[in-house]
C-alpha positions as a Markdown table, in Angstrom:
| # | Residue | x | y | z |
|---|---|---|---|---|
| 1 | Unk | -12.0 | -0.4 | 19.6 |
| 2 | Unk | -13.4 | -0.9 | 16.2 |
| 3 | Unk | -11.6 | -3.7 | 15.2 |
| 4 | Unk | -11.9 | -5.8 | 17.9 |
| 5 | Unk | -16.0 | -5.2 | 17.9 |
| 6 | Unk | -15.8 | -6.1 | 14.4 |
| 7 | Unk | -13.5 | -9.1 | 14.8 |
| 8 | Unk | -15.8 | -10.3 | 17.6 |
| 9 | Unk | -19.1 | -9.7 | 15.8 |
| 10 | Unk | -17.9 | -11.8 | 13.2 |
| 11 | Unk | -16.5 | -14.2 | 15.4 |
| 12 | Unk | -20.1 | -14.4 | 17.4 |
| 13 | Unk | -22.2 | -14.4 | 13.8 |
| 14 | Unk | -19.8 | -17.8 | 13.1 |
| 15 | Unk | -20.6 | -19.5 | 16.7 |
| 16 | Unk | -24.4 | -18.5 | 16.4 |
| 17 | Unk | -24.2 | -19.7 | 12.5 |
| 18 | Unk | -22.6 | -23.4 | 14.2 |
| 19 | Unk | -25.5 | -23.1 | 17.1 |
| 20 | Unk | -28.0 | -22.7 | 14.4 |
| 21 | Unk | -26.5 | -25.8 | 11.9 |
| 22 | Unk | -26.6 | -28.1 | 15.1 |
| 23 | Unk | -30.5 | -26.5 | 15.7 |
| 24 | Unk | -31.4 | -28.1 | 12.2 |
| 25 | Unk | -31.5 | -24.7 | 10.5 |
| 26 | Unk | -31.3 | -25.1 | 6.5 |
| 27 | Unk | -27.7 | -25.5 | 5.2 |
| 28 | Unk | -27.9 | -23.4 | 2.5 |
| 29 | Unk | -28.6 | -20.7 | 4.8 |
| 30 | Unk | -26.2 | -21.4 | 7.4 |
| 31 | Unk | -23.4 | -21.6 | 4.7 |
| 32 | Unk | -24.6 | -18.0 | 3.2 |
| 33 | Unk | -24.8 | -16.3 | 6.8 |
| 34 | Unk | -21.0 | -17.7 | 7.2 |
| 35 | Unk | -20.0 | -16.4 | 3.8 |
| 36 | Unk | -21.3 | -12.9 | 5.0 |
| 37 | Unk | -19.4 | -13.4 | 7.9 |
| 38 | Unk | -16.3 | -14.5 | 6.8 |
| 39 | Unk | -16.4 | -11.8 | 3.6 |
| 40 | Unk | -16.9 | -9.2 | 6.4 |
| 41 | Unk | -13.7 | -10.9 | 8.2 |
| 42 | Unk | -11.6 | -10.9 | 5.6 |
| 43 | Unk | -12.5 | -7.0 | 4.6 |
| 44 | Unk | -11.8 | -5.8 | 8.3 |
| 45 | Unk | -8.5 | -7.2 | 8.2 |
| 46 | Unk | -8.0 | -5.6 | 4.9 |
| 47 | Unk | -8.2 | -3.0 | 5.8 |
| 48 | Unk | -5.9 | -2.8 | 8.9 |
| 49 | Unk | -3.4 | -3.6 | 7.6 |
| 50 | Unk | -0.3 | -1.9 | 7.4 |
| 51 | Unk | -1.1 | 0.5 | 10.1 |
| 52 | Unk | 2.1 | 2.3 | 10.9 |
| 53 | Unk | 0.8 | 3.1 | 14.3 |
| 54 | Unk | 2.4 | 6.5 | 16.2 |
| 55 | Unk | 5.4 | 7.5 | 14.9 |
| 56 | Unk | 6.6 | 10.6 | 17.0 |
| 57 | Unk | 10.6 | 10.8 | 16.3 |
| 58 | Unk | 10.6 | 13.5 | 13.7 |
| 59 | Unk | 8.1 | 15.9 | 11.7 |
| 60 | Unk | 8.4 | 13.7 | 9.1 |
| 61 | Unk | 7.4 | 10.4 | 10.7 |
| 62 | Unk | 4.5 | 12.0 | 12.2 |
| 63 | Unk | 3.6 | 13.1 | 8.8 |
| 64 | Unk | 4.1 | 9.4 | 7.5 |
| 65 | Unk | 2.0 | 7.8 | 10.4 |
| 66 | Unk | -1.0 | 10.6 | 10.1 |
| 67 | Unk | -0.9 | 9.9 | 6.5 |
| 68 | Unk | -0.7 | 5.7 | 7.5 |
| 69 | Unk | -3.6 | 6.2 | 9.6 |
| 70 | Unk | -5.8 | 8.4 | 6.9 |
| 71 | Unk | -5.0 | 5.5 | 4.5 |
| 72 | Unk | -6.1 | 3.1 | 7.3 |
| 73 | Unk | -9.2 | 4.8 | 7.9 |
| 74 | Unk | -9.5 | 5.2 | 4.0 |
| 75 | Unk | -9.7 | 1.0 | 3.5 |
| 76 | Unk | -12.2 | 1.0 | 6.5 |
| 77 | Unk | -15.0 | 3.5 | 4.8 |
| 78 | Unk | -14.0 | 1.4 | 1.2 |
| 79 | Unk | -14.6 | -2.2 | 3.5 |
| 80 | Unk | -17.5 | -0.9 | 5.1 |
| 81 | Unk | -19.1 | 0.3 | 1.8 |
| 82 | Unk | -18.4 | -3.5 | 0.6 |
| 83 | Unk | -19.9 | -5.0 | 3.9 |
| 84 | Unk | -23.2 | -2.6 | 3.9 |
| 85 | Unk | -23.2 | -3.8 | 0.2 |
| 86 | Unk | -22.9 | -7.3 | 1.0 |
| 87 | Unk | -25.5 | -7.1 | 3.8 |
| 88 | Unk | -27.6 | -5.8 | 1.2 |
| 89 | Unk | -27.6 | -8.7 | -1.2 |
| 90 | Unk | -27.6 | -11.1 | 2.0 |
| 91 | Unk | -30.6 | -9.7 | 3.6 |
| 92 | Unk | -32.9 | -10.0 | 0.4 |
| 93 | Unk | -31.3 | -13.7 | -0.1 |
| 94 | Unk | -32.2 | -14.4 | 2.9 |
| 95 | Unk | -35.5 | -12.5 | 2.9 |
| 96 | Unk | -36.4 | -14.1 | 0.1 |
| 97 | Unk | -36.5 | -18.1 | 1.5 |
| 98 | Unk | -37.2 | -17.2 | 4.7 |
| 99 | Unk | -40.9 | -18.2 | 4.1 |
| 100 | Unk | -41.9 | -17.5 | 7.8 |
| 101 | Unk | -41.2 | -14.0 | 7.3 |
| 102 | Unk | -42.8 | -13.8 | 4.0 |
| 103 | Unk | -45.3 | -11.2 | 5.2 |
| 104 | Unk | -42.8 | -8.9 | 6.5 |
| 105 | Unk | -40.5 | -8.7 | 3.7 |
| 106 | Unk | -41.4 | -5.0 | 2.5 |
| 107 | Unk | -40.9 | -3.7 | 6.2 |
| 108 | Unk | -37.8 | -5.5 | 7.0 |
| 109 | Unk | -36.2 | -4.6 | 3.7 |
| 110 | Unk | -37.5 | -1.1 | 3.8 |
| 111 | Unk | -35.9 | -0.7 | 7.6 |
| 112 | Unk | -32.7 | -2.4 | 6.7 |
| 113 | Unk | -31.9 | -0.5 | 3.5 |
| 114 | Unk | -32.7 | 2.6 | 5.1 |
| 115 | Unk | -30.5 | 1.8 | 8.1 |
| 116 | Unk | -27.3 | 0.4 | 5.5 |
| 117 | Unk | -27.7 | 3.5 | 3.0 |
| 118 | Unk | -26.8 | 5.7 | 5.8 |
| 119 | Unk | -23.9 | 3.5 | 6.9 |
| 120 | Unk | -22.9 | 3.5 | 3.5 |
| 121 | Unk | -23.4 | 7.8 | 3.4 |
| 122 | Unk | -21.4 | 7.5 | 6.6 |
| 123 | Unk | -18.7 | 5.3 | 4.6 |
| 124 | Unk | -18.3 | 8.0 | 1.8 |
| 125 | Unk | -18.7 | 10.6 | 4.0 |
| 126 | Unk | -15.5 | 8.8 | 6.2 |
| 127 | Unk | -13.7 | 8.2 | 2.9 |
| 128 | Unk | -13.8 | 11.6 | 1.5 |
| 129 | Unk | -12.4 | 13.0 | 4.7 |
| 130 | Unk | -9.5 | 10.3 | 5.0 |
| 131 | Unk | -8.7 | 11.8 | 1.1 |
| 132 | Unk | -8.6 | 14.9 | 2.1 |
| 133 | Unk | -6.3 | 13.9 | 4.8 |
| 134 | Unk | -4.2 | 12.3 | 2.9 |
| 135 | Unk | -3.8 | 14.9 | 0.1 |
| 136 | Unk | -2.8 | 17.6 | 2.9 |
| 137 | Unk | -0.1 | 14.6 | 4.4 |
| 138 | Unk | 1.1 | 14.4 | 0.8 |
| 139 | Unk | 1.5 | 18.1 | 0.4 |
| 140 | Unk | 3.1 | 18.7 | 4.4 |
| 141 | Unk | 5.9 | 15.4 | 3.5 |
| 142 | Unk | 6.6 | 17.3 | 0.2 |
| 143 | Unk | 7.1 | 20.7 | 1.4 |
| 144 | Unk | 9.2 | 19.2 | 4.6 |
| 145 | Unk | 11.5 | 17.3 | 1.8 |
| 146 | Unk | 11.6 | 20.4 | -0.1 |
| 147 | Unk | 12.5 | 22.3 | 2.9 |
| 148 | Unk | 9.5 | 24.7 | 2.6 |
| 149 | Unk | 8.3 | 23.9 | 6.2 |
């Protein structure tokens, strides 16, 4: 469910970006809005891909699929930390020659970096569980191959 809300919020930021060009919005803008959205694109399907998906035959595809899966969910957290990153730097560019907004920079800014540091806490948070997840995959494929299981 996450990747297609992601795939259409991108998707919907590009038509809204096409609305605004044909509204006379400022070029520059639209074509940095797009870059945002295209980056954020590009760093969802990074990070799908290669999903192994269920593998339920034997012990040891399960193992490889959970472990496919925690590396999965590993490239999310890292492309979400790159996006919240991005949004950063996109926000204050924007913030910065939005004149109409000028008086409401310091709010705005204070708000949204609040609200993306704890996406990016989330992220890490995310990324140091799909690790750990990973490590204890590594360790259950080993001690199947080794016959320990």
């Amino acid at each position: 469910m996450n990747f297609i809300s992601e795939i259409v919020g991108g998707l919907a930021v590009v038509g809204v970006m096409g609305w605004a060009l044909w509204r006379g919005v400022d070029l520059p803008v639209v074509l940095a809005a797009l870059g945002f959205a295209v980056f954020a694109l590009v760093m969802t399907l990074w990070s799908r891909r290669g999903d192994p998906g269920l593998l339920t035959d034997t012990p040891e595809a399960v193992l490889r699929s959970a472990l496919g899966q925690a590396r999965t969910g590993y490239r999310w957290a890292l492309a979400g930390v790159a996006i919240s990153l991005a949004g950063m730097v996109f926000l204050i560019v924007m913030l910065w020659v939005a004149e109409p907004v000028a008086e409401m920079r310091g709010p705005i800014l204070a708000g949204a970096g609040l609200f993306l540091a704890a996406c990016i806490g989330f992220y890490l948070r995310h990324a140091r569980r799909c690790r750990q997840r990973m490590a204890a995959h590594r360790a259950a494929l080993e001690a199947l191959r080794d016959g320990r299981a």
